[in-house]
py3Dmol code that shows the C-alpha trace and the ligand (Angstrom):
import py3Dmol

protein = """\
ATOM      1  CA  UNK A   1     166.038 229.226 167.445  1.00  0.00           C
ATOM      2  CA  UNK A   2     168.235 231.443 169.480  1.00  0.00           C
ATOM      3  CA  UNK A   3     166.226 233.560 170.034  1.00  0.00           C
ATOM      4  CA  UNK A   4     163.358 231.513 170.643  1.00  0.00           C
ATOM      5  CA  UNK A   5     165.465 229.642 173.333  1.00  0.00           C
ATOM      6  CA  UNK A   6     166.743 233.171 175.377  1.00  0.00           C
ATOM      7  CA  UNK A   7     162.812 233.784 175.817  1.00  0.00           C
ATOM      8  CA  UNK A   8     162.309 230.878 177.166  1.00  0.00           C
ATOM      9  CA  UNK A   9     165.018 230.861 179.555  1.00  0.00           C
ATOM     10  CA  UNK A  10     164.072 234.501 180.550  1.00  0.00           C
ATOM     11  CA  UNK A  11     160.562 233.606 181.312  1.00  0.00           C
ATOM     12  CA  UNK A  12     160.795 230.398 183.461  1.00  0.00           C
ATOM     13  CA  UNK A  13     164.195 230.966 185.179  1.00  0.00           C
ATOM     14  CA  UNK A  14     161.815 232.003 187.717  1.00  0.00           C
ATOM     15  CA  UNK A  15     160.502 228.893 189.102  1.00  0.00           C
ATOM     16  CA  UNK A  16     164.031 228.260 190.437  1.00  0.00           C
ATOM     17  CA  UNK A  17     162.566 230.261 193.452  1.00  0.00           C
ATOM     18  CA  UNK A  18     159.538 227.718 193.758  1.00  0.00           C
ATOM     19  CA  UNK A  19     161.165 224.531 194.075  1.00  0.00           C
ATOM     20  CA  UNK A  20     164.298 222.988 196.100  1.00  0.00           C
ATOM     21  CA  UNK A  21     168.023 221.941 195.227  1.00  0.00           C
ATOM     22  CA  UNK A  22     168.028 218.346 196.417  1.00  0.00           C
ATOM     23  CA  UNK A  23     170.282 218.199 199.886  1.00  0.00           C
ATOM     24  CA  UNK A  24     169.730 214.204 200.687  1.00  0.00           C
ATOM     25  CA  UNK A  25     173.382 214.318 198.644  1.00  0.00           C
ATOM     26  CA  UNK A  26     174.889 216.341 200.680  1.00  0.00           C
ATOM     27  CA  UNK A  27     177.231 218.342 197.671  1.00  0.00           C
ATOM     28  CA  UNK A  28     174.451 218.845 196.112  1.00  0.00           C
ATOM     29  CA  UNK A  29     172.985 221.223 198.262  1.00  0.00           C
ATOM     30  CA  UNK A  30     175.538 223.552 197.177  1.00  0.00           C
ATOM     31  CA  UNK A  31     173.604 223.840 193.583  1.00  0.00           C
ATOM     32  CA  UNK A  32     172.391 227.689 192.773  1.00  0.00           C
ATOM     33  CA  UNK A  33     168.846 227.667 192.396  1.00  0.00           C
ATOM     34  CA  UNK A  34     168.566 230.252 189.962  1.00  0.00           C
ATOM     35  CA  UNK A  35     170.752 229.017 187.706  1.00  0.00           C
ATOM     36  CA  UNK A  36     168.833 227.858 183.631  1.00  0.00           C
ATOM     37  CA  UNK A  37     170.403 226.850 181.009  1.00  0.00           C
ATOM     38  CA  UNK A  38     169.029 224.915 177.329  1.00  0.00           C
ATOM     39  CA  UNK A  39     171.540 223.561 175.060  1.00  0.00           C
ATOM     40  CA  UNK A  40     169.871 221.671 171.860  1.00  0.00           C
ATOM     41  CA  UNK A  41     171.258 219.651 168.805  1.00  0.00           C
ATOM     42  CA  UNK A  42     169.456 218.986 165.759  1.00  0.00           C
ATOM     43  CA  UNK A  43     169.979 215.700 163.592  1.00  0.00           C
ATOM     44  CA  UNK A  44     172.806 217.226 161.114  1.00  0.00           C
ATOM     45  CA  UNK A  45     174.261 218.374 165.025  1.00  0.00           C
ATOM     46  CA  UNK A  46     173.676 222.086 164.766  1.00  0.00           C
ATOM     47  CA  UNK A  47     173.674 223.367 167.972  1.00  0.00           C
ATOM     48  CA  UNK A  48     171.765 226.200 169.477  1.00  0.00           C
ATOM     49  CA  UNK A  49     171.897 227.296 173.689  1.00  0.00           C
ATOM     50  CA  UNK A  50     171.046 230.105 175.930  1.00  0.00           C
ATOM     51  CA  UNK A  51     171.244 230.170 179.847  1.00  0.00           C
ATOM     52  CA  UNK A  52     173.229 228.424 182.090  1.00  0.00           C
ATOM     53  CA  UNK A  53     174.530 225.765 179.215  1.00  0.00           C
ATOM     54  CA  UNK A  54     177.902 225.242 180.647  1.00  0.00           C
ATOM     55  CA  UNK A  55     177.350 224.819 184.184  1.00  0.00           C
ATOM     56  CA  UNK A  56     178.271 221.557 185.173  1.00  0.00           C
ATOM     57  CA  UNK A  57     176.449 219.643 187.084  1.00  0.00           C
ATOM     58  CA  UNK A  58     176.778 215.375 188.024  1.00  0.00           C
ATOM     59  CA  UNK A  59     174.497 213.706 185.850  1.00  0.00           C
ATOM     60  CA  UNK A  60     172.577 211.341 188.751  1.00  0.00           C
ATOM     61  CA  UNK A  61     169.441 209.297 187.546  1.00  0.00           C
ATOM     62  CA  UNK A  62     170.688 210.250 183.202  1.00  0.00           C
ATOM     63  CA  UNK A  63     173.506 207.760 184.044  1.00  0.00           C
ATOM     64  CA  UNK A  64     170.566 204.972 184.243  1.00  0.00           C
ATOM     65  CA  UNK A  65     169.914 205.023 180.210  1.00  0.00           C
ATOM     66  CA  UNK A  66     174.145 204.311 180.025  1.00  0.00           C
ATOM     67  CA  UNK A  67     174.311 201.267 182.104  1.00  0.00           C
ATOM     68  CA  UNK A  68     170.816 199.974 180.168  1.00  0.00           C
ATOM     69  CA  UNK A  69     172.531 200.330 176.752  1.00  0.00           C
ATOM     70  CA  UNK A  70     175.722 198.880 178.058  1.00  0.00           C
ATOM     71  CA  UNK A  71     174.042 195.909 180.036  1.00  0.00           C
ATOM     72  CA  UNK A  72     172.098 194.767 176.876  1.00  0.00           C
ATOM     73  CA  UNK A  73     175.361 195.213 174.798  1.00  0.00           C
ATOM     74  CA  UNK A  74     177.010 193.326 177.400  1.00  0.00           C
ATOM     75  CA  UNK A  75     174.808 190.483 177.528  1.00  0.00           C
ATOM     76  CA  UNK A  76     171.635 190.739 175.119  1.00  0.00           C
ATOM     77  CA  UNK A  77     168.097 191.961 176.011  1.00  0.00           C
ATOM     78  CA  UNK A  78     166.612 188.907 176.813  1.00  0.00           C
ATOM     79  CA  UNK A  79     169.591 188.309 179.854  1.00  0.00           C
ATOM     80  CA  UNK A  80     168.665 192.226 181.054  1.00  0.00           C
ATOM     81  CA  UNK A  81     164.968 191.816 180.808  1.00  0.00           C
ATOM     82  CA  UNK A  82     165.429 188.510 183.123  1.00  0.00           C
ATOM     83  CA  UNK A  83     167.095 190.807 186.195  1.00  0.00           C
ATOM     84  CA  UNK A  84     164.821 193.806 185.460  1.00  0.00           C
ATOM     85  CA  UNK A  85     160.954 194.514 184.225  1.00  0.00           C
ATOM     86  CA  UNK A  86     159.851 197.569 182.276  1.00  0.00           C
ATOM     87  CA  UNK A  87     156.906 198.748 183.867  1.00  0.00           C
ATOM     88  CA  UNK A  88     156.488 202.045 185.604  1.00  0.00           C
ATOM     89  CA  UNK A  89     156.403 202.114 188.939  1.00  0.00           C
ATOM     90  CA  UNK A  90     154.073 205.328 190.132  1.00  0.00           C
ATOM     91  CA  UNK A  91     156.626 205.785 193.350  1.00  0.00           C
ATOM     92  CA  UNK A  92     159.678 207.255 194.244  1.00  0.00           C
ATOM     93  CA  UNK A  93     162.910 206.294 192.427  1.00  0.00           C
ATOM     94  CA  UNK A  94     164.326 204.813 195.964  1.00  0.00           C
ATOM     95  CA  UNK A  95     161.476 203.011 196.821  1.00  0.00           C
ATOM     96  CA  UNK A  96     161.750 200.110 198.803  1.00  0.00           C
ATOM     97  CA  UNK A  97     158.476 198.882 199.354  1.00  0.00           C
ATOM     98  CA  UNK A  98     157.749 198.285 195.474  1.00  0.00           C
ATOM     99  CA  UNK A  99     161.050 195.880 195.448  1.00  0.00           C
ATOM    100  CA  UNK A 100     159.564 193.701 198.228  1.00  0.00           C
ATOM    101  CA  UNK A 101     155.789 193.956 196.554  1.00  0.00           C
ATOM    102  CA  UNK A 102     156.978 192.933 192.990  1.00  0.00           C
ATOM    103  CA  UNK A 103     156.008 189.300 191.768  1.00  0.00           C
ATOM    104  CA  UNK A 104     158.678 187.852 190.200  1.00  0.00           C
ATOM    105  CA  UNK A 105     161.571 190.202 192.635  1.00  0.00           C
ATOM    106  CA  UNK A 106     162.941 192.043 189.982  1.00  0.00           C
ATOM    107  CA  UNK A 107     163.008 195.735 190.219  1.00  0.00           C
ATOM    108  CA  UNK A 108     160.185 197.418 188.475  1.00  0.00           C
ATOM    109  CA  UNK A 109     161.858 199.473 185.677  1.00  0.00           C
ATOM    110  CA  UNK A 110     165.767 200.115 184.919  1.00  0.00           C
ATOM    111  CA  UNK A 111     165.240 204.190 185.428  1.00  0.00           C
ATOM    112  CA  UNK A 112     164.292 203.644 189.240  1.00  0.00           C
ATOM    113  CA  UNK A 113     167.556 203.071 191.066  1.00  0.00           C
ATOM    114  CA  UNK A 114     167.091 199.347 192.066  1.00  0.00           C
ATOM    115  CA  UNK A 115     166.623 198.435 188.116  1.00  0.00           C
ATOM    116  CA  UNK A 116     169.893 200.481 187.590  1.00  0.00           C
ATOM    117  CA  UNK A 117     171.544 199.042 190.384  1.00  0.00           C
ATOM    118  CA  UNK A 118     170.901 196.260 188.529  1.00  0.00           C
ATOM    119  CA  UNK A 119     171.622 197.088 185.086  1.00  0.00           C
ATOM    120  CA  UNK A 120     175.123 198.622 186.518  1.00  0.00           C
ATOM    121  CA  UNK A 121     176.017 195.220 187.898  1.00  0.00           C
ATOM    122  CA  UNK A 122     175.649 193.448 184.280  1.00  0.00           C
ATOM    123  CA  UNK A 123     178.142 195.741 182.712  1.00  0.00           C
ATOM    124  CA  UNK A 124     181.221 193.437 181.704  1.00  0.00           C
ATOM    125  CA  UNK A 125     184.677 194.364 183.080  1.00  0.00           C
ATOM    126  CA  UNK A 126     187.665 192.964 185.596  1.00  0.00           C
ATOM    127  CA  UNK A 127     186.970 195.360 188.045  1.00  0.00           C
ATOM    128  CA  UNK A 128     185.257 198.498 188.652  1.00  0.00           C
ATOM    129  CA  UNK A 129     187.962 200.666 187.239  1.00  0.00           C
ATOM    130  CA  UNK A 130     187.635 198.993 183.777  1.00  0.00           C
ATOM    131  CA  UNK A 131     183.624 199.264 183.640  1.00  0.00           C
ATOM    132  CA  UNK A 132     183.990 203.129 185.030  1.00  0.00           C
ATOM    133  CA  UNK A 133     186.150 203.818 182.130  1.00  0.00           C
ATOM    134  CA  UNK A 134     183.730 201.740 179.770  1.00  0.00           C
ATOM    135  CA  UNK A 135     181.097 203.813 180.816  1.00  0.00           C
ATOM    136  CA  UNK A 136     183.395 207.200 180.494  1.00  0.00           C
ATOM    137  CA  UNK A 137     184.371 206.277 177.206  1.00  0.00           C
ATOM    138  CA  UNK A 138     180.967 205.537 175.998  1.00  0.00           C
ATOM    139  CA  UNK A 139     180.158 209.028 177.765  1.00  0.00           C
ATOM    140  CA  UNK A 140     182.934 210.806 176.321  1.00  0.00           C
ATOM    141  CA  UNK A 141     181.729 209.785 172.805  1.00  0.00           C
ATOM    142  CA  UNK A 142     178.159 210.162 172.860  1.00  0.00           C
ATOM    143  CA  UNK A 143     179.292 213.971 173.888  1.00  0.00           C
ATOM    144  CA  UNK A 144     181.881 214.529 171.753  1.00  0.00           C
ATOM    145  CA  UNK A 145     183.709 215.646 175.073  1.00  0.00           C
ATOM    146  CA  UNK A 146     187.043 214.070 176.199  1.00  0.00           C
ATOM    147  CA  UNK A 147     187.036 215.636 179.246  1.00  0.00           C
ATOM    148  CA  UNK A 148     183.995 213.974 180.864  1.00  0.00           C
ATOM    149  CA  UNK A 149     185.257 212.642 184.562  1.00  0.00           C
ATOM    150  CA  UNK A 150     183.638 211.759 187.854  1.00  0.00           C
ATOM    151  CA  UNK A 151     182.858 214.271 190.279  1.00  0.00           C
ATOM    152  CA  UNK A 152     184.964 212.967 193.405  1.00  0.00           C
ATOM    153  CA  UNK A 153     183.346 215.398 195.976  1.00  0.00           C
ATOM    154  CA  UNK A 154     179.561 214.185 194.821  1.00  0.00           C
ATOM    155  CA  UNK A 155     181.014 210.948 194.641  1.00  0.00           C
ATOM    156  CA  UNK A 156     182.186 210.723 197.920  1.00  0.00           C
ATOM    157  CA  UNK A 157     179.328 212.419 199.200  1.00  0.00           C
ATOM    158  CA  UNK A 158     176.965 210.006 198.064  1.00  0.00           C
ATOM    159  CA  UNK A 159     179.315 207.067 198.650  1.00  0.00           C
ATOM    160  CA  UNK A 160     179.087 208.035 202.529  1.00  0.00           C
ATOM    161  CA  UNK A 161     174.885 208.819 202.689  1.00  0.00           C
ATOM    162  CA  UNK A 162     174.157 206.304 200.093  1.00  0.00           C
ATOM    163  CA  UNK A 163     172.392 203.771 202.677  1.00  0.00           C
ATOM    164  CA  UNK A 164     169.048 203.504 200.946  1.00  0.00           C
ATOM    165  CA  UNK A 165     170.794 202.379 197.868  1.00  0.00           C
ATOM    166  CA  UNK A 166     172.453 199.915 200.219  1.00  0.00           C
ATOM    167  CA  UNK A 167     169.865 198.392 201.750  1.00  0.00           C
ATOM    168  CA  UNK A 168     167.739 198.410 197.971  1.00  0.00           C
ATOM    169  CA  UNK A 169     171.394 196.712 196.838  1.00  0.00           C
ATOM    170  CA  UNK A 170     171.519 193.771 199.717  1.00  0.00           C
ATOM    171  CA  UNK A 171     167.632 193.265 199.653  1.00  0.00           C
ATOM    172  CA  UNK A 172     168.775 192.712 195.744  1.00  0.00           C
ATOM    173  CA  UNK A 173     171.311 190.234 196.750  1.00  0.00           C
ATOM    174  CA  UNK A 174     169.246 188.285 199.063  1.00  0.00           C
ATOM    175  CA  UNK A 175     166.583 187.479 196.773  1.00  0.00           C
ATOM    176  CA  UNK A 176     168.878 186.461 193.880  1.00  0.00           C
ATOM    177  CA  UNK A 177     168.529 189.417 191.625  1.00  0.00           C
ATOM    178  CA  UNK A 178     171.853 191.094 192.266  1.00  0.00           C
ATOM    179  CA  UNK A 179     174.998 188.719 191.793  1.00  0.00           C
ATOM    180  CA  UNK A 180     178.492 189.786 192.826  1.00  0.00           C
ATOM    181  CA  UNK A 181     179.884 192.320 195.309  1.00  0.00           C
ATOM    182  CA  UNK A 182     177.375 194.225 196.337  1.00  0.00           C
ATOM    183  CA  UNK A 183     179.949 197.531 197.662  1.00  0.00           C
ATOM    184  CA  UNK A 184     181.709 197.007 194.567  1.00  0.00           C
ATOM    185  CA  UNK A 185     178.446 197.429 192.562  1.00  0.00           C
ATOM    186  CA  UNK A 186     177.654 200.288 194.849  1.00  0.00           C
ATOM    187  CA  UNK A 187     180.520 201.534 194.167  1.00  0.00           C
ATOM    188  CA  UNK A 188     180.247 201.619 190.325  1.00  0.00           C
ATOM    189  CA  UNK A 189     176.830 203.122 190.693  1.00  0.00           C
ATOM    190  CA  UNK A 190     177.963 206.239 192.997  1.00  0.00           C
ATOM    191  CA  UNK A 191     180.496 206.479 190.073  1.00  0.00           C
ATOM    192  CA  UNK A 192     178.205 206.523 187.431  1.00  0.00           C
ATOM    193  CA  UNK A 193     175.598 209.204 188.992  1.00  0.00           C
ATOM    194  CA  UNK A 194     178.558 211.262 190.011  1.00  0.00           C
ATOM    195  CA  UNK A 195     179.510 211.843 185.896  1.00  0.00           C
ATOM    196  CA  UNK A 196     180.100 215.505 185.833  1.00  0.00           C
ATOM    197  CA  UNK A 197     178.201 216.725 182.616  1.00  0.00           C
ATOM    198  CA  UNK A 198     176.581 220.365 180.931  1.00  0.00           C
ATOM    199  CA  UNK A 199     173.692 220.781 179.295  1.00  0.00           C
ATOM    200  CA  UNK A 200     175.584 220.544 175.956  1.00  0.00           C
ATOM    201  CA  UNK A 201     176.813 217.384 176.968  1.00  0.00           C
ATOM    202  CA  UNK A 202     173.157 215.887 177.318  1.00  0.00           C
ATOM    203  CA  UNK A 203     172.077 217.469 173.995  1.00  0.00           C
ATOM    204  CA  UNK A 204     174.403 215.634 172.102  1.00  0.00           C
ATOM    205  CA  UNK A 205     173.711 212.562 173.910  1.00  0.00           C
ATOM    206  CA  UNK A 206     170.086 213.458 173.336  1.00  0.00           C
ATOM    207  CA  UNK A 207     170.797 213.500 169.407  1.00  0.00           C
ATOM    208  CA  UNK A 208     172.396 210.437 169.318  1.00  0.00           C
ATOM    209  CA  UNK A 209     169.731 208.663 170.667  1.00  0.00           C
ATOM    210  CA  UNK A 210     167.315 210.397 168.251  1.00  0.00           C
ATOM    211  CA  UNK A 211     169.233 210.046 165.091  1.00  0.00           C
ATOM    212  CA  UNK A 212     168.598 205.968 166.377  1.00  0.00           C
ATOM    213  CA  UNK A 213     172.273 205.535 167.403  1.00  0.00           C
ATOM    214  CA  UNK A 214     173.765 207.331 164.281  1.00  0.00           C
ATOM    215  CA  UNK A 215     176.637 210.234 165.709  1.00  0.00           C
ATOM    216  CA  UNK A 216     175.045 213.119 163.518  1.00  0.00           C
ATOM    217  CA  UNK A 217     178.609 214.693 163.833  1.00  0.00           C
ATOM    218  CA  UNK A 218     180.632 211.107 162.357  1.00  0.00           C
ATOM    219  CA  UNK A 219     177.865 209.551 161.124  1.00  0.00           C
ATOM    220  CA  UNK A 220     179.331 206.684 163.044  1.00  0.00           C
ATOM    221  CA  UNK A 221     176.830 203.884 164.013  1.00  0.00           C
ATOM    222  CA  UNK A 222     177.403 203.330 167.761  1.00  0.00           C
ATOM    223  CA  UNK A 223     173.989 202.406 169.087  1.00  0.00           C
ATOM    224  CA  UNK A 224     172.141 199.531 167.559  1.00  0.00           C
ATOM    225  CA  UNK A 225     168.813 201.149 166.345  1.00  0.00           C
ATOM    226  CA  UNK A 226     166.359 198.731 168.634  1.00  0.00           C
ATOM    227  CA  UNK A 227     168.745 199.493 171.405  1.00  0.00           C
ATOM    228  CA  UNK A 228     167.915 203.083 170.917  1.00  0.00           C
ATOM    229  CA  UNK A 229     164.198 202.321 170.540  1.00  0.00           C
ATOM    230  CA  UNK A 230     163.571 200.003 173.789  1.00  0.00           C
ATOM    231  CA  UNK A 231     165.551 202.974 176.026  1.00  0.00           C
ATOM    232  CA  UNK A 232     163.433 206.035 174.206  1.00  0.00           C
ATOM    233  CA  UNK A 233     160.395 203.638 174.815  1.00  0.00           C
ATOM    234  CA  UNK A 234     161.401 203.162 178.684  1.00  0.00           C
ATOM    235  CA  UNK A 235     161.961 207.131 178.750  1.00  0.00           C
ATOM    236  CA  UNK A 236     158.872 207.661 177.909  1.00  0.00           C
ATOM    237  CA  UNK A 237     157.029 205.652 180.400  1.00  0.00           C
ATOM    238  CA  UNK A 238     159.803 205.629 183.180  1.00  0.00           C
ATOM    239  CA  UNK A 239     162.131 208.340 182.675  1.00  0.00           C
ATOM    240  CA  UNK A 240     160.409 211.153 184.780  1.00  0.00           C
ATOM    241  CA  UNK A 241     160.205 209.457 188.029  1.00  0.00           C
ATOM    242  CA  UNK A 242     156.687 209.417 189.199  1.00  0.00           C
ATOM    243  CA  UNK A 243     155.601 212.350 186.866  1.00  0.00           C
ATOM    244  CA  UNK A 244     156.594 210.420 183.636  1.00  0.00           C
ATOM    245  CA  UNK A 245     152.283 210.209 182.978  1.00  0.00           C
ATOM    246  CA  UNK A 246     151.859 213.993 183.354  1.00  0.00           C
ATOM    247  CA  UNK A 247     155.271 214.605 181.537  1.00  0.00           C
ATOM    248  CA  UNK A 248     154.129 212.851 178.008  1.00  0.00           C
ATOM    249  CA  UNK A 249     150.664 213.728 178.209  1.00  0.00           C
ATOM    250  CA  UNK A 250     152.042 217.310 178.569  1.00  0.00           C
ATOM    251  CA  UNK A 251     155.120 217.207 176.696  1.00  0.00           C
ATOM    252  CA  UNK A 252     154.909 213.698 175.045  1.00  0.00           C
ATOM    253  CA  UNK A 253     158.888 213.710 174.357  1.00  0.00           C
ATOM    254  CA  UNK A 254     161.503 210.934 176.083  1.00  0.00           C
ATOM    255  CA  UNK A 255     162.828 211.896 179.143  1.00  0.00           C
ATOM    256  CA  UNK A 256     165.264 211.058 181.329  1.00  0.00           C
ATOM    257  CA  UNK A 257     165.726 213.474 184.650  1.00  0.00           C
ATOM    258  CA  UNK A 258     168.003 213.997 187.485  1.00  0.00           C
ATOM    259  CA  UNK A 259     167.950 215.124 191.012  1.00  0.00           C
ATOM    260  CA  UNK A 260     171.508 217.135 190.033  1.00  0.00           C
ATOM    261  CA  UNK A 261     169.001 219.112 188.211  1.00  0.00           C
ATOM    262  CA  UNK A 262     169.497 217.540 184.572  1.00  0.00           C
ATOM    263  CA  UNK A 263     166.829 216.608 181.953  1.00  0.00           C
ATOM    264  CA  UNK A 264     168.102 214.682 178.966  1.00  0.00           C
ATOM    265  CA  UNK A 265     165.293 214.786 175.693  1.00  0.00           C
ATOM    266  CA  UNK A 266     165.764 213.196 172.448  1.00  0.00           C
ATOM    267  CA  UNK A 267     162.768 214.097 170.001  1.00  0.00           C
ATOM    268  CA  UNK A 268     162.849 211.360 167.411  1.00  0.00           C
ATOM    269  CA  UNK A 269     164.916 212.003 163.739  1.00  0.00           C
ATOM    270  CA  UNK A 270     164.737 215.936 164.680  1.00  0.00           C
ATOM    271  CA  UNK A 271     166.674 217.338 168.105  1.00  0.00           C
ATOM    272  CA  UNK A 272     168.630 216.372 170.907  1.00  0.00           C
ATOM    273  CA  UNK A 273     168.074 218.927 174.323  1.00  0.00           C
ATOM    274  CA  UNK A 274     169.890 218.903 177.230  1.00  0.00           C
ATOM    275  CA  UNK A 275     168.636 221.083 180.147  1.00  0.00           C
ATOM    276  CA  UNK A 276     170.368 222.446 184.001  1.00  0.00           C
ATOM    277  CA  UNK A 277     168.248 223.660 186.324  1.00  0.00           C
ATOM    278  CA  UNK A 278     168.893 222.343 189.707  1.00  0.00           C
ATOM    279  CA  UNK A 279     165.913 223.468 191.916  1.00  0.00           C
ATOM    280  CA  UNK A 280     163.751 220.103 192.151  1.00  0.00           C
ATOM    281  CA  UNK A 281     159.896 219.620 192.420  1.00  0.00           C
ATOM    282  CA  UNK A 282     158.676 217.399 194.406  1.00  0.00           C
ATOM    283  CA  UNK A 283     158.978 214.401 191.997  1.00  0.00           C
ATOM    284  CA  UNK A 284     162.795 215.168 191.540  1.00  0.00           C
ATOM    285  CA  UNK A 285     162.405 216.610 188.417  1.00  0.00           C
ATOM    286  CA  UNK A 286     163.749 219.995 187.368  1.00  0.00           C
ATOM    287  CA  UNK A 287     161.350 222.683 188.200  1.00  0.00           C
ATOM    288  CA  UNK A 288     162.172 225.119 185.402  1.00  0.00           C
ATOM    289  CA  UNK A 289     163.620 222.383 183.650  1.00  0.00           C
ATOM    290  CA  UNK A 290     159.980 220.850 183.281  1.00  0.00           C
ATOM    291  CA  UNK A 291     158.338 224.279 182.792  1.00  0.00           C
ATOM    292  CA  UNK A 292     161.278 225.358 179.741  1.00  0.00           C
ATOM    293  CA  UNK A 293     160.593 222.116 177.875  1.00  0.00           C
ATOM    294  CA  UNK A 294     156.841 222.220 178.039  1.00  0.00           C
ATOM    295  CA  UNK A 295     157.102 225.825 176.269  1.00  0.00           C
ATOM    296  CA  UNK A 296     159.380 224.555 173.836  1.00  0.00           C
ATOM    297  CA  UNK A 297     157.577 221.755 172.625  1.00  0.00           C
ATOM    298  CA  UNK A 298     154.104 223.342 172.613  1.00  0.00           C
ATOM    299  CA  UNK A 299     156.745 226.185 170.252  1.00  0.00           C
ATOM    300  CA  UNK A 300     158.059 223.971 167.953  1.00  0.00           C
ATOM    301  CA  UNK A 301     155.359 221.098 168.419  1.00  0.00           C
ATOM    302  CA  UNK A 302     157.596 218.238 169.164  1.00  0.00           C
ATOM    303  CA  UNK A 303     155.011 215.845 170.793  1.00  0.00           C
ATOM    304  CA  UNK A 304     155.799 212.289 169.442  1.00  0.00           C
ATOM    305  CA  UNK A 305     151.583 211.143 169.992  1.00  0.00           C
TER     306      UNK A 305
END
"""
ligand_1 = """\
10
LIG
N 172.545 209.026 192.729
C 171.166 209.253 193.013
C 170.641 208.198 193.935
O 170.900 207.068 193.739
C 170.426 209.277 191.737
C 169.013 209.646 191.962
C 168.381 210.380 190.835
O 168.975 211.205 190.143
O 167.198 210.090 190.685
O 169.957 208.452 194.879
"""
view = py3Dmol.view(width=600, height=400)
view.addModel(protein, "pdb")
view.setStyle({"model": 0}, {"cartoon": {"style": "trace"}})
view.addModel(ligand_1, "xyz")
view.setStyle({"model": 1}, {"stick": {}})
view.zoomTo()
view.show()
């Protein structure tokens, strides 16, 4: 597998140079394009990586499958399902016009940012110091890594330029959806997407989730198993932005991406990956990122259809 996974790296690090490290956050302009790196975990958490595995990078859009698991442990599916749908969108992950066109006024799907807007404001806690750390904690486990933190400089960053999310957030609040403060919400969900993480990081996370909650390295159970199955199920028709059709006909594993340049993959009962790459395509999805995982599941044949 080590092997396996430096060839890959070698051969697409190259589409670094074809795509674009997104700059609408302004810290995160300062990514290096040519930077690769695979980390993955199989389901008795042996790990194998090549590349770039321990740059760190903020996790963005990822953070949406953590405030979906803690939302319905917060307050049951049925209660999440009644602020957010679960059908794909086929636009942009800040879209505004798809809030305003949707029936019933909730956001589309909890991967685009209004449904995690959403899903971030259901998360139980006094104030948003205790959910942050609820969602750290849960971070910090899922990775086996006690030093996961917020990025304060992508934080702020976002915090200041973050007026599309605002105006998704108070569009939220006048309809109904969206209860509470909405710049304390806001707040949280800067937070959140700011989550510094590695590739190794995401490959564990990416194991949990396909060992259907089970911690392969404590064999704890810490996500209920149809929790597990409703988010890989979202992934898969959600988690790529507006790509996620081409992605599983292609690669046909769940997905989450984001535009720090992460891709989180969790191939059912067999491997966790976690990929960097931070040049974008023009979905928002990792350029090589895409183009590594497509080799390595054609490789090892990991299509779940
Ligand atoms: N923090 C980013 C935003 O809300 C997340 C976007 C993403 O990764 O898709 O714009």
């Amino acid at each position: 597998m080590f092997s396996l996974l430096n060839t890959l790296v070698e051969k697409n690090k190259k589409y670094g140079r074809e795509g674009k490290v997104a700059s609408y956050i302004p810290a995160l302009s300062e990514a290096n394009p040519d930077e690769l790196g695979i980390y993955v975990v199989d389901s008795r958490g042996k790990e194998y990586y090549s590349g770039d595995y321990n740059a760190k990078f903020t996790i963005q859009s990822i953070s949406k499958i953590v405030s979906l698991i803690l939302a319905i442990r917060d307050n049951g599916r049925e209660n999440v399902f009644k602020k957010v749908d679960v059908e794909p969108t086929g636009m942009g992950f800040n879209s505004i016009v798809n809030l305003e066109a949707s029936d019933s006024g909730k956001p589309y799907n909890p991967m685009i940012n209004a449904g995690a807007i959403v899903t971030t404001s259901l998360i139980d806690g006094k104030d948003v110091n205790e959910k942050l750390e609820k969602i750290l904690e849960f971070m910090r486990t899922v990775t086996n890594n006690d030093d996961i933190s917020v990025n304060e400089r992508v934080y702020l960053s976002e915090k200041e330029t973050g007026n599309r999310n605002r105006a998704l957030a108070y569009f939220m609040k006048s309809t109904g959806v969206l209860d509470g403060d909405v710049e304390e919400i806001l707040d949280l969900y800067f937070k959140q997407c700011s989550i510094e993480v590695t590739a190794r990081d995401l490959a564990r996370f990416g194991a949990v989730l396909a060992n259907d909650g089970v911690i392969p390295w404590t064999n704890e159970k810490f996500i209920p198993k149809d929790v597990c199955r409703i988010v890989k199920t979202i992934m898969v028709t959600c988690g790529m932005y507006d790509a996620s059709g081409d992605f599983a006909v292609k690669v046909g594993i769940p997905a989450k991406s984001g535009v720090g340049g992460g891709i989180l993959a969790t191939v059912p009962r067999k491997f966790g990956i976690g990929i960097y790459g931070p040049s974008l395509d023009e979905k928002g999805n990792s350029i090589a990122g895409i183009n590594i995982i497509t080799d390595l599941a054609n490789e090892l044949d990991l299509s779940i259809f």
